[in-house]
C-alpha positions in Angstrom: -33.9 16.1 8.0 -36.0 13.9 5.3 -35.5 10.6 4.3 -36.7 11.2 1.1 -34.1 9.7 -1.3 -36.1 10.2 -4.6 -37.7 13.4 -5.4 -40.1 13.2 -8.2 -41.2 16.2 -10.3 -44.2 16.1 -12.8 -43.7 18.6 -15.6 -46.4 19.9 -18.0 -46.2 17.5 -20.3 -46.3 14.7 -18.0 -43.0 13.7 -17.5 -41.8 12.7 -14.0 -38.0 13.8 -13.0 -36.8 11.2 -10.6 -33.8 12.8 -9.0 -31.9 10.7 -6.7 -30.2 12.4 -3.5 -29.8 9.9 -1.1 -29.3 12.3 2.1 -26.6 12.1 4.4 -24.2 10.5 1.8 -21.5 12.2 -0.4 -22.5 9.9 -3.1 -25.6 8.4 -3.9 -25.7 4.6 -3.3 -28.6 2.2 -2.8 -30.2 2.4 0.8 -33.5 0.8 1.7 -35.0 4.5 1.4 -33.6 4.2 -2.8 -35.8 1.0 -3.0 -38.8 2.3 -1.2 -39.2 5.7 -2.9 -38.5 3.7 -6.6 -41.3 1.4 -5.8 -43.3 4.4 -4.9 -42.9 5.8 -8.4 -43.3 3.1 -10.0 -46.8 2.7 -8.7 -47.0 5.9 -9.5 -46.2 5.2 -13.7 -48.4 2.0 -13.6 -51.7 3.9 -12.0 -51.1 7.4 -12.7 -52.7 8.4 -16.1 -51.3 12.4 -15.7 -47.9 10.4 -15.9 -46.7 9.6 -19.5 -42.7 8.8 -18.4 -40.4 9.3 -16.1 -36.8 10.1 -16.7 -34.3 8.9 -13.6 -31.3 11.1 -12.6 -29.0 12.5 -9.7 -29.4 15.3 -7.9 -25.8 14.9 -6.9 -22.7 16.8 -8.8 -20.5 13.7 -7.6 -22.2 11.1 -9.8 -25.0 9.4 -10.6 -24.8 6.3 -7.8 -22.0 4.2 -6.8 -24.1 1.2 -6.1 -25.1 -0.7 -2.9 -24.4 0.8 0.3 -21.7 -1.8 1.2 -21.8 -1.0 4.7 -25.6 -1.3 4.9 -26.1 -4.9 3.0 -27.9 -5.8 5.4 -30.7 -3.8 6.2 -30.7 -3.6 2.1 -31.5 -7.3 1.8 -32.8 -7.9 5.4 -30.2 -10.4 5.9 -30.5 -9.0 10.0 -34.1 -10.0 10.7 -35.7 -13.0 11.8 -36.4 -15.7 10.0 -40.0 -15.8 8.6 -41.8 -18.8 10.1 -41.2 -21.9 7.6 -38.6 -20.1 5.8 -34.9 -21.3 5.5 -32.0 -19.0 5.9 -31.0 -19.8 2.3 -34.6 -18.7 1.2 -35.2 -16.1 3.3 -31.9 -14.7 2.1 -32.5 -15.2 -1.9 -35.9 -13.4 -0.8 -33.8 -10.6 0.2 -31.5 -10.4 -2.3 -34.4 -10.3 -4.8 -36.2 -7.6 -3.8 -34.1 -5.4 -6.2 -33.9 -7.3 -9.1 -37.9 -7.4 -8.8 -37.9 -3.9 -8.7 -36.1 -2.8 -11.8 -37.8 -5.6 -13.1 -40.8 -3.6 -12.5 -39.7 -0.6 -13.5 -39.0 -2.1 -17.2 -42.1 -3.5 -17.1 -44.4 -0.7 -15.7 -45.5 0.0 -19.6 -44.3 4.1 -19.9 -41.0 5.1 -21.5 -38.2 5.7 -18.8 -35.0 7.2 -20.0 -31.9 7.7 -17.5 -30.0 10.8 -17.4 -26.6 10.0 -17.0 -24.8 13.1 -15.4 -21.9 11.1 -13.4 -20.4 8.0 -12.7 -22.9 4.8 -12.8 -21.2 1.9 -11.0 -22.2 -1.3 -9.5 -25.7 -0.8 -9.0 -26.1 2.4 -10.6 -25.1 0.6 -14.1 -28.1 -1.7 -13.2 -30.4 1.3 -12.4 -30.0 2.6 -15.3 -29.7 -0.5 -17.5 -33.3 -1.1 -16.7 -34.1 2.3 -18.5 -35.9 2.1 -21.9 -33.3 4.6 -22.8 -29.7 5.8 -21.5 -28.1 9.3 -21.9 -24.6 9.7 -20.5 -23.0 13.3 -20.4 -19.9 13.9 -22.8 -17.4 14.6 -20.2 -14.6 12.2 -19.7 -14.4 11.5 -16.0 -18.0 9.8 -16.3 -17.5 5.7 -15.9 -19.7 3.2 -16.1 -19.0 -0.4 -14.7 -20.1 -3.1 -12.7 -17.1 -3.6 -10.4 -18.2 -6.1 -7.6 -16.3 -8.9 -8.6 -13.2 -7.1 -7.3 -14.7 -7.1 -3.4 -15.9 -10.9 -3.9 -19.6 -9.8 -5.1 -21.0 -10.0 -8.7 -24.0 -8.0 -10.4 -26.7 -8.9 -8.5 -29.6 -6.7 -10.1 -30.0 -7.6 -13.4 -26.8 -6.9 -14.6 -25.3 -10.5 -15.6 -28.5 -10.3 -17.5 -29.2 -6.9 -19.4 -25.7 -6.2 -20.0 -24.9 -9.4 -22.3 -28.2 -8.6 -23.8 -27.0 -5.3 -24.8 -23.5 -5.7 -26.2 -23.4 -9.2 -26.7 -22.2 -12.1 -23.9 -18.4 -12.3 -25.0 -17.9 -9.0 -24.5 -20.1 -8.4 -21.5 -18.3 -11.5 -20.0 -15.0 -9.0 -20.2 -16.4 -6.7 -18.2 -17.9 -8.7 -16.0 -15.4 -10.7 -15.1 -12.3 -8.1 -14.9 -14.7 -5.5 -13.2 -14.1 -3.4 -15.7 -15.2 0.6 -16.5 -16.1 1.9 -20.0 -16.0 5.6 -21.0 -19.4 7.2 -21.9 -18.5 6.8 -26.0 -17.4 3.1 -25.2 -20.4 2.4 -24.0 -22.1 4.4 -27.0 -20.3 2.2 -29.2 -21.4 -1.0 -27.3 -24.9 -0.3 -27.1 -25.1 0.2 -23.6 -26.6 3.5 -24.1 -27.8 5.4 -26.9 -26.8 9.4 -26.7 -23.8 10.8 -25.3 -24.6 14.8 -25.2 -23.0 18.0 -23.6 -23.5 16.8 -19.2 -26.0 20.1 -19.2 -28.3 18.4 -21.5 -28.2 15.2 -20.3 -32.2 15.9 -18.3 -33.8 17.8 -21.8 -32.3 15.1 -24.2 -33.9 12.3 -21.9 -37.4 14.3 -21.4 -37.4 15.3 -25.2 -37.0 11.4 -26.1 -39.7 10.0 -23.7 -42.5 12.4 -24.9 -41.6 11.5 -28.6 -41.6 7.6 -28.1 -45.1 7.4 -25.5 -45.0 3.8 -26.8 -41.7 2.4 -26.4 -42.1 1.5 -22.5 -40.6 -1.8 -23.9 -37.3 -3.6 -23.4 -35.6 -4.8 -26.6 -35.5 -8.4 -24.7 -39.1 -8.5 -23.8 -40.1 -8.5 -27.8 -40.5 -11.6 -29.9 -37.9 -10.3 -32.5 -35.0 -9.9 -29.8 -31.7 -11.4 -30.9 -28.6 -11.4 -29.0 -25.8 -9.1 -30.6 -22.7 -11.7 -31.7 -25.5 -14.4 -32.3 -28.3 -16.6 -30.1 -27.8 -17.8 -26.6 -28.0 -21.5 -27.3 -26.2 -25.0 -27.4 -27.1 -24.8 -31.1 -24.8 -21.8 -31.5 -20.8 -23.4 -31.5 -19.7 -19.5 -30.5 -22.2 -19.3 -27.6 -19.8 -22.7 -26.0 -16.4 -21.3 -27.0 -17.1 -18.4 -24.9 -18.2 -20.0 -22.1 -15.1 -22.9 -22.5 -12.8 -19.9 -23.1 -14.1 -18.3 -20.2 -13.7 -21.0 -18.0 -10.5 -21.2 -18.6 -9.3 -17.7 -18.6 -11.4 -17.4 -14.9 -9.2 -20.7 -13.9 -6.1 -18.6 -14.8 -7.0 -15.0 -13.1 -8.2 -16.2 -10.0 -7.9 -20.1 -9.1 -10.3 -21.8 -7.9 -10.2 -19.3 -4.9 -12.8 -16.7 -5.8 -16.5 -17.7 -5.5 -17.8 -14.5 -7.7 -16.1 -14.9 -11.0 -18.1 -18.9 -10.9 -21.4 -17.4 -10.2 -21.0 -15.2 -13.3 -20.1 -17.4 -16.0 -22.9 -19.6 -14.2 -25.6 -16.8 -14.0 -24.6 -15.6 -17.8 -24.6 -19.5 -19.2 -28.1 -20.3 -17.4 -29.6 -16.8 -17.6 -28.8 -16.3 -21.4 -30.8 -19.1 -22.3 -34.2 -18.0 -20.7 -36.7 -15.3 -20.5 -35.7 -11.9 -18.9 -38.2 -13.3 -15.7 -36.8 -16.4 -15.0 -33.4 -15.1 -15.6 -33.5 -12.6 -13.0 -34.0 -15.5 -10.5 -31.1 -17.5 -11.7 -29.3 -14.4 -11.0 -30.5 -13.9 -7.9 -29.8 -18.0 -6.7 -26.2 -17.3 -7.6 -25.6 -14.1 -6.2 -26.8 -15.4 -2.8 -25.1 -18.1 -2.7 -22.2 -15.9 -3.2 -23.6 -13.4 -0.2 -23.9 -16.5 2.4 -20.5 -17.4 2.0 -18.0 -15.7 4.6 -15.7 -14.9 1.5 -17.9 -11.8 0.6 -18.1 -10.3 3.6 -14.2 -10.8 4.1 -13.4 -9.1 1.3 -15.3 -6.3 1.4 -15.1 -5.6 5.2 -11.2 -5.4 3.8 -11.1 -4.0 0.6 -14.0 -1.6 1.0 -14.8 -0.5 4.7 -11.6 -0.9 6.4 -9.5 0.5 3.1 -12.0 3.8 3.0 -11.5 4.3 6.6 -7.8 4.1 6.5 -7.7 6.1 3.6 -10.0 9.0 5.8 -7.7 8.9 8.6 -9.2 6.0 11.3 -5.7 6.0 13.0 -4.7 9.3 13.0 -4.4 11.1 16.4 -7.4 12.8 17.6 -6.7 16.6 18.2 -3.8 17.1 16.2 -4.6 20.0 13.3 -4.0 19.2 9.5 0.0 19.0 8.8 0.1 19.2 5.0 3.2 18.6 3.2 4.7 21.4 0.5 8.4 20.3 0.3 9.6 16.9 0.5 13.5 16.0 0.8 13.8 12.7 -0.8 17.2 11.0 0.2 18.2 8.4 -1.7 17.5 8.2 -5.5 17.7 4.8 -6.4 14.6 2.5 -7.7 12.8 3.4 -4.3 13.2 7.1 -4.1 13.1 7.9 -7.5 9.7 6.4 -7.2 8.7 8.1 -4.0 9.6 12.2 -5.6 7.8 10.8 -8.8 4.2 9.8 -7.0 4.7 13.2 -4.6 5.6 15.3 -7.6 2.7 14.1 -8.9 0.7 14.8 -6.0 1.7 18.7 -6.7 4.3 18.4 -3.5 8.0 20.1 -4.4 10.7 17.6 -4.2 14.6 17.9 -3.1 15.9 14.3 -4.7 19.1 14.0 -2.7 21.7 11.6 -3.8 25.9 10.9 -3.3 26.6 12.7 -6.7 24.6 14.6 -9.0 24.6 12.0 -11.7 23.0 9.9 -9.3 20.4 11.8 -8.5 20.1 12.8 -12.1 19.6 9.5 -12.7 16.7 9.3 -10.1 14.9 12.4 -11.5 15.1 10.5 -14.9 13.1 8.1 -13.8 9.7 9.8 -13.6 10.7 11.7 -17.1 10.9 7.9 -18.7 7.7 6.4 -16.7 5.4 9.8 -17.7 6.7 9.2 -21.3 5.8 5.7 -21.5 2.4 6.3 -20.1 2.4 9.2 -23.1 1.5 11.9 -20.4 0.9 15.7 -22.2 4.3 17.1 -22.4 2.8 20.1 -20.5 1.9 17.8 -17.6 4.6 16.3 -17.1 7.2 19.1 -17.4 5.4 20.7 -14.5 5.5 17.2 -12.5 9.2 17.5 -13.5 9.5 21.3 -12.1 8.9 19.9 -8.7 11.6 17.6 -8.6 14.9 19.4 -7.4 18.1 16.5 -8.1 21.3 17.6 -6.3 24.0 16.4 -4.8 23.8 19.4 -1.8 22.7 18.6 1.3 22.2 22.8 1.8 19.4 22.4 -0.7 17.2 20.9 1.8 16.9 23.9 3.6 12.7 24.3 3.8 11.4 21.1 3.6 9.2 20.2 6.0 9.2 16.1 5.3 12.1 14.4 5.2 11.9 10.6 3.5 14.8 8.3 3.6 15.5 5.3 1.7 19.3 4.6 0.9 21.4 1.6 1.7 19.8 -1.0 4.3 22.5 -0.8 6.6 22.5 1.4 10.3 25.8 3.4 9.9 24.4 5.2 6.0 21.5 5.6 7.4 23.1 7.0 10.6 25.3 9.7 8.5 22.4 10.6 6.3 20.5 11.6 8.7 23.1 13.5 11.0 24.0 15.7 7.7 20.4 16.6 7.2 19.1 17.6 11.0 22.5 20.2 10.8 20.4 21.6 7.8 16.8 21.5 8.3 16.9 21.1 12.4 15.4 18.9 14.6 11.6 20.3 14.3 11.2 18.8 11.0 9.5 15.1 10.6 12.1 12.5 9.4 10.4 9.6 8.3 12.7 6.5 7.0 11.5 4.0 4.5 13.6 1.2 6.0 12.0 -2.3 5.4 13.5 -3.7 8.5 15.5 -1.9 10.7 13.7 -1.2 13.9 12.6 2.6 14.0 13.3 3.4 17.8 17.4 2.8 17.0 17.6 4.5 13.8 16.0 7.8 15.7 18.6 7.6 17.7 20.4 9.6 14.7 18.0 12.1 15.5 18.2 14.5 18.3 14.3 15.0 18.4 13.0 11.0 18.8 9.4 12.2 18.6 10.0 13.4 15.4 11.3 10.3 13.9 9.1 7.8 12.5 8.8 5.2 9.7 7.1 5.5 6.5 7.9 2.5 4.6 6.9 2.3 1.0 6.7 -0.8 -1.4 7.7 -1.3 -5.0 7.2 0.2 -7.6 6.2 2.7 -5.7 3.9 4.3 -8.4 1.9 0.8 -8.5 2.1 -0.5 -4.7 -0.9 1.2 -3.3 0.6 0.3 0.5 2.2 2.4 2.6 3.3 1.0 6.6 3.8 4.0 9.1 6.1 2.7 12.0 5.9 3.9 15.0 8.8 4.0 17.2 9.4 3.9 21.4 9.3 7.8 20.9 7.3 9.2 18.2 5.4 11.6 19.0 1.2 12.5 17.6 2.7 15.0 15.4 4.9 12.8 13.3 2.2 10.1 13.1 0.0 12.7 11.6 1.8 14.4 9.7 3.1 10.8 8.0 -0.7 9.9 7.3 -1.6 13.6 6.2 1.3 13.1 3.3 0.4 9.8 2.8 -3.4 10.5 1.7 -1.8 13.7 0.0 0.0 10.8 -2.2 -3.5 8.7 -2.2 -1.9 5.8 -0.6 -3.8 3.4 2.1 -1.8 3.5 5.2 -1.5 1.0 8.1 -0.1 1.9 11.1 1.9 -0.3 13.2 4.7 -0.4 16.4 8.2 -0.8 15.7 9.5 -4.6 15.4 12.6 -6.2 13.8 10.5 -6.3 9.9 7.7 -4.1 11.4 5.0 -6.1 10.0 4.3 -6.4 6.5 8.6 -7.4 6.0 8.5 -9.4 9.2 5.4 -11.5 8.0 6.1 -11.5 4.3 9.4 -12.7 4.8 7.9 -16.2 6.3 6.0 -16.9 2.7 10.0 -16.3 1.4 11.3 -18.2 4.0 9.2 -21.3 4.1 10.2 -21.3 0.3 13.5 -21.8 0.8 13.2 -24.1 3.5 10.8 -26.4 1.4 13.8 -25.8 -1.4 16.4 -26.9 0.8 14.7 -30.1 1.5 14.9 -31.1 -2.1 11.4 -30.1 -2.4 11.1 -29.6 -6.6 10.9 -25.8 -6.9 8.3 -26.1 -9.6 5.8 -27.7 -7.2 6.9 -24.4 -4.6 6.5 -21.6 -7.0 3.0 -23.2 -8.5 1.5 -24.0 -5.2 2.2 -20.1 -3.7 0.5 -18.7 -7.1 -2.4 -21.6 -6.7 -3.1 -20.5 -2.8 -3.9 -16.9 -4.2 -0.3 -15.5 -3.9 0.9 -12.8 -7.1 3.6 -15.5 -7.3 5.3 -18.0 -6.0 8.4 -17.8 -3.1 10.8 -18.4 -5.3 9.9 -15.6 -7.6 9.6 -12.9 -5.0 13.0 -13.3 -3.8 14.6 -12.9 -7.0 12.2 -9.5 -7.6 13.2 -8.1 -4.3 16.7 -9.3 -4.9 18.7 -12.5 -3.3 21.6 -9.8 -2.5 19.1 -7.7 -0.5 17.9 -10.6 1.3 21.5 -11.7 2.2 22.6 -7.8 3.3 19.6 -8.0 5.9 20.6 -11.3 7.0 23.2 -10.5 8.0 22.5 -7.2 9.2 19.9 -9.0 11.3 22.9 -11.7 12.5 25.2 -8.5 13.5 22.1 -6.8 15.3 20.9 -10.2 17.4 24.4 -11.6 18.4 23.7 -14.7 20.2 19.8 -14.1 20.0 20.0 -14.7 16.4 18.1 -18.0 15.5 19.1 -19.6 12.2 16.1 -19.4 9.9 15.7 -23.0 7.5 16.7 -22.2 4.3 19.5 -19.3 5.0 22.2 -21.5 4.0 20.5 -21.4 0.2 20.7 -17.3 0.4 24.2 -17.8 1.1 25.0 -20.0 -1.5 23.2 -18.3 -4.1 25.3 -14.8 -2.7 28.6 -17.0 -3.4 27.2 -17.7 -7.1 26.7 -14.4 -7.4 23.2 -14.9 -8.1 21.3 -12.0 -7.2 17.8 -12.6 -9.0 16.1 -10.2 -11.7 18.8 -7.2 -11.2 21.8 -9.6 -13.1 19.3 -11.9 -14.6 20.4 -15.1 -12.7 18.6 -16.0 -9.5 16.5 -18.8 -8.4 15.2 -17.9 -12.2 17.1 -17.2 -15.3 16.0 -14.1 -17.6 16.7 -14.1 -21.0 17.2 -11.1 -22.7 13.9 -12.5 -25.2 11.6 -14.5 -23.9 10.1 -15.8 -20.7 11.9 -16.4 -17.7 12.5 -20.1 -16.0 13.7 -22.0 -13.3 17.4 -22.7 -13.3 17.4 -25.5 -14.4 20.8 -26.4 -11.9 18.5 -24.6 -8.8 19.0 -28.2 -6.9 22.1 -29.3 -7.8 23.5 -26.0 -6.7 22.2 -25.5 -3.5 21.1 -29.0 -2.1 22.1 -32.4 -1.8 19.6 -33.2 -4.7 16.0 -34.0 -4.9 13.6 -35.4 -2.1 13.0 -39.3 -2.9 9.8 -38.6 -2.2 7.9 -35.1 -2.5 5.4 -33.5 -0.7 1.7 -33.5 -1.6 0.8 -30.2 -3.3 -1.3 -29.6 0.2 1.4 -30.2 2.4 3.2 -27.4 0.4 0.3 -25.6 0.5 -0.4 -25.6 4.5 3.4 -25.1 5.7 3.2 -21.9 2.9 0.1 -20.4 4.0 0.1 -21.0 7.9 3.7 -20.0 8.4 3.0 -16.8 7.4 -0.4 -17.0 10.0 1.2 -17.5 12.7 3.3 -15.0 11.6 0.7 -12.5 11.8 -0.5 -13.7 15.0 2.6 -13.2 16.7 2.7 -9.4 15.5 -0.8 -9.2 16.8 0.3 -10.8 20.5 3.3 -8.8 20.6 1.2 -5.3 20.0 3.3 -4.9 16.7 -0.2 -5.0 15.0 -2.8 -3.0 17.4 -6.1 -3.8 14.8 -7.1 -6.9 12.6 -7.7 -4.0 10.0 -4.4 -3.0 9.6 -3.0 -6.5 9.6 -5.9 -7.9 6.9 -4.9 -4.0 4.5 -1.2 -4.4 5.5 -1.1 -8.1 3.9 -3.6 -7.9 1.0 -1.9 -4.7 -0.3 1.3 -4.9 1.3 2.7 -8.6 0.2 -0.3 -9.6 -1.9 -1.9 -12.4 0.2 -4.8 -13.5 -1.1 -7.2 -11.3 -1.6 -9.9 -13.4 -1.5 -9.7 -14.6 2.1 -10.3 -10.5 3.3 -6.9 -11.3 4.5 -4.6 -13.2 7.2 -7.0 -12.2 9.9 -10.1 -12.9 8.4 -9.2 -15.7 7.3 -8.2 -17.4 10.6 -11.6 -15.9 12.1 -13.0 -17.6 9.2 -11.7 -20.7 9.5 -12.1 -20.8 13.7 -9.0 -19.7 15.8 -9.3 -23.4 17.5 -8.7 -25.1 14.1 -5.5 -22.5 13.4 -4.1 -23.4 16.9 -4.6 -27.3 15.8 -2.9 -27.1 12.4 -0.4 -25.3 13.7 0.4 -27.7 16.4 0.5 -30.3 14.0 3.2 -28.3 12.0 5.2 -27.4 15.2 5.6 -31.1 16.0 6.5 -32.3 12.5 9.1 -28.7 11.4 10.0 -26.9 13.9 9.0 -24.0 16.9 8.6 -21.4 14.0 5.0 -22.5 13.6 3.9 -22.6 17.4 1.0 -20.6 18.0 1.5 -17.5 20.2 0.0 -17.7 24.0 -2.8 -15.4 22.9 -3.9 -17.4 20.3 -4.4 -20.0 22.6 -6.5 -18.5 24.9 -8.7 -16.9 22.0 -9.3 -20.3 20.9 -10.1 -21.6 24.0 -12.7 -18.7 24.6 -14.5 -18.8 21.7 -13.1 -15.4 20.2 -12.0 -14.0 17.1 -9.8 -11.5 16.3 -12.5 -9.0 14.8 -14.9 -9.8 17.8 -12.2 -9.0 20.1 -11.5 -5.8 18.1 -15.1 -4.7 18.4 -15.3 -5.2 21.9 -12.2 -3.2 22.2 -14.0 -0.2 20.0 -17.0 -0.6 22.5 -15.0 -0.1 25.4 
């Protein structure tokens, strides 16, 4: 095989076709091979006089390029070898990271006209490939996008884009896309300047050769000339807009992500400093910030989790080796309330048939209703969506499952429904077929019990709204068999969910360890803890919101229901959690969050919601005297759900980091930016968890003692992805 990435094609009129086909990969993406073969021709344009252009394009029908190899950043920006003598890390590494940006640098700079042929997708890096062009084409086909989405795994444009892109369109709108990670369509980008023909995808190659052999002179970037002017008005101190971005930017940043993300900084930096100085210099400035932003472990974290281990979950890294595809075609959906309504929408949509089970018809009426409202709000074709309809079957009739090879639970949280449901549908469909139930909590080895096959049984618990959560936890019980588990995942990417797998547990994982963020809430609550300073501190630390607010959207009547189911299942193992007594309170108010409008927050029928106002009063003996510090709140809030995850890990609940970093960053929302729970205690050094969570131990209680493993890991040195990788290498 070659390792030719580039081919290049000189045409009678002098015109070089530089088609990128990086081999070995699906899509193109930036590889040390991309680099070297670019450089190649552009030595080629500077010396060649036979060459009058060149015009860059794909050779691939799935896009144009996706960007840097994330896997390979490494070798890209030869972050793995030694140190050159008298070099720091820091500058050897902004050496590195250079090395592109020097290179399209070039490549504007080489004196011929170069046009890009846009014939797919240009994202991350491939934006920046072809933003160096003298001239852009993009095909006229919808599905194109073009972006520079790195701030969503922690990075930021680090070739030239936080440069040529507010030089195109102008900075306040370049800061929106920059910032948000935004894509635009082929004719927004027209309309933005960011390229200058959108034409029929077949012509994309002609319409770029025919406009470099009429303009032999315009080798020239509009920034490089003397008469170049920023669209929206100069970069400069001088200019009052050119500050109200920036202040306006700072603050919307401050907003969006905290002061927890290191990327969205280094591009309002790179964009103030770079704006303000030639195109040379500016690349540099780029290039300082977008190291930084490499060195620190927050990068890495989030895109080992967001990135690598997502893609491999979503391509089946847990499913059982040997065990042939198991596709779904018929689904019986039992239950039709706000959870299965939402699971026969996303697999109707998927193309699957649907049975949408419920106790009456008008319930399950009701439930098929549900996608017809959500696909006309989101103003889907009315042809579309009566087909998505089609699939959904809503009865009453438990005969009317007859066929379905999937069966997905998810009615009341309590064993004896769930018991009868599924007794009434293995007299129908037998034992053969996978049942799957979406329980939340309820362990997964004594709900098969219902089940005469046990193998067959197995957990597939979804998160809501389903059509939004992109989560989905398969449980495996005492007795599930290969088939089940695969057969779970198979449906699960059939959906285009990311899965986790996980062994069965009181809460499984994600409830289990989400319920401790919940928890410690209502503990700090019912130490007169001001639930203002709560709520604000979880949203602060990176959470969606705060403890407070969670409760009331899953619903302060489910949370009591569970309670105590979970009192009923333990008996005398049942250990009184801090802060039950204010579930139980707020049950006798009849409080039971968003679903009546009074919970822990009251919901106006205009307007925002807010705190009630009489949250203390009601379920306390009144205000602390004196309050905790914001990072008090902070540390019991964050490392009660670590230990948390820790203990699933110990108790083999959780078999892979992976799953537990995927499981909580999609799953519960953890903060995204630490690449999750167990990336972030690898981060911060198991022996420093163990420490802090000693300290809390002594001061509130055994529910933050760190698990026996943990201990020893700390002692020897080890982490939990180190440990994992020995594991793989075993």
């Amino acid at each position: 095989m070659t390792d030719t990435a580039i081919r290049s094609d000189l045409d009678a009129d002098g015109i070089l076709l530089l088609t990128i086909d990086v081999p070995g990969q699906s899509m193109n993406v930036i590889t040390p091979e991309v680099s070297r073969d670019l450089a190649a021709a552009i030595a080629r344009l500077k010396t060649d006089d036979a060459v009058k252009g060149a015009v860059l394009t794909s050779g691939k029908a799935s896009g144009f390029m996706a960007g840097a190899d994330l896997k390979g950043m490494g070798a890209l920006f030869g972050t793995g070898a030694p140190l050159p003598e008298g070099k720091s890390k820091m500058a050897a590494l902004f050496d590195g990271v250079f090395q592109l940006n020097r290179l399209l640098r070039d490549l504007e700079t080489c004196g011929k006209p170069v046009a890009a042929a846009v014939n797919g997708l240009a994202l991350g890096g491939g934006l920046e490939f072809i933003l160096a062009c003298h001239y852009r084409v993009v095909g006229d086909n919808s599905k194109i996008t073009l972006g520079l989405p790195e701030v969503m795994v922690g990075l930021f444009p680090g070739a030239g884009g936080t440069q040529r892109l507010p030089r195109l369109m102008g900075i306040q709108p370049a800061l929106m896309y920059l910032l948000q990670g935004k894509n635009m369509s082929p004719q927004e980008a027209l309309g933005f300047g960011v390229v200058q023909a959108v034409v029929p995808a077949a012509d994309v190659v002609e319409t770029a050769k025919a406009w470099v052999k009429a303009n032999p002179t315009k080798g020239v970037q509009p920034w490089d000339e003397k008469s170049f002017k920023f669209p929206g008005g100069p970069a400069s101190g001088l200019n009052p807009g050119f500050a109200q971005v920036f202040v306006g930017g700072t603050a919307m940043t401050h907003v969006n992500a905290g002061d927890n993300m290191n990327a969205p900084k280094a591009i309002l930096s790179a964009v103030y400093e770079g704006t303000q100085v030639p195109m040379d210099t500016a690349i540099r400035i780029e290039s300082k910030y977008f190291a930084k932003v490499v060195a620190d472990p927050q990068a890495g974290n989030m895109i080992r989790s967001l990135f690598v281990s997502k893609q491999a979950a979503e391509k089946g890294a847990r499913r059982p080796a040997g065990v042939p595809p198991m596709p779904t075609k018929k689904i019986g959906m039992l239950g039709a309330g706000l959870m299965g309504a939402g699971v026969a929408m996303v697999t109707a949509q998927a193309g699957i048939e649907v049975v949408l089970l419920d106790r009456d018809q008008a319930a399950a009426d009701k439930g098929k209703q549900y996608t017809a409202d959500r696909l006309a709000k989101k103003r889907t074709d009315p042809a579309k969506a009566q087909a998505i309809l089609d699939r959904i079957h809503a009865t009453s009739d438990y005969a009317d499952l007859a066929g379905c090879d999937l069966i997905i639970e998810a009615v009341f949280e309590t064993r004896e429904i769930k018991a009868d449901v599924t007794k009434k549908t293995e007299a129908v469909v037998g034992p053969d077929t996978i049942f799957g139930s979406n329980t939340s909590t309820l362990p997964i080895t004594g709900l098969a019990e219902a089940w005469s096959k046990p193998a067959n049984f197995i957990g597939i618990h979804f998160f809501s709204p389903v059509e939004k959560m992109p989560l989905v936890e398969i449980i495996v019980g005492k007795h599930t068999g290969p088939e089940a588990i695969a057969k779970a995942l198979d449906y699960v990417a059939a959906i285009r969910k990311t899965p986790i797998v996980v062994n069965d547990s009181r809460g499984f994982y994600t409830s289990r360890c989400f319920g401790t963020y919940v928890q410690e809430g209502l503990a700090l609550l019912s130490e007169g803890t001001t639930p203002a300073l709560i709520e604000n501190v979880g949203k602060h630390m990176g959470m969606p919101v705060g403890p407070l607010a969670v409760n009331d959207e899953v619903g302060l009547d489910l949370s009591y229901k569970v309670g105590q189911q979970t009192k009923a299942d333990l008996g005398d193992k049942y250990i009184e959690q801090p802060g039950s007594a204010v579930i139980e309170t707020m049950h006798e108010l009849g409080r039971q969050g968003r679903k009546n409008a009074k919970g822990f927050y009251v919901y106006p029928e205009s307007g925002k919601k807010y705190l009630w106002p009489d949250l203390v009063a009601s379920v306390t003996d009144g205000a602390a005297a004196t309050q905790p510090t914001p990072e008090a709140v902070r540390e019991r809030l964050l490392y009660r759900q670590l230990v948390e995850c820790a203990r699933c890990f110990a108790e083999g609940v959780l078999e892979t980091p992976e799953d537990g970093d995927l499981g909580a960053i999609f799953g519960w929302g953890f903060a995204p930016f630490t690449g999750g729970p167990f990336s972030h205690m690898d981060t911060i050094g198991l022996a420093n968890v163990v420490a802090i969570l000693d300290g809390l131990a002594q001061r509130h209680g055994e529910r933050f003692a760190p698990p026996q493993l943990l201990r020893d890991m700390a002692a020897a040195g080890e982490t939990f992805y180190g440990r994992a990788a020995v594991k793989k290498a075993a």
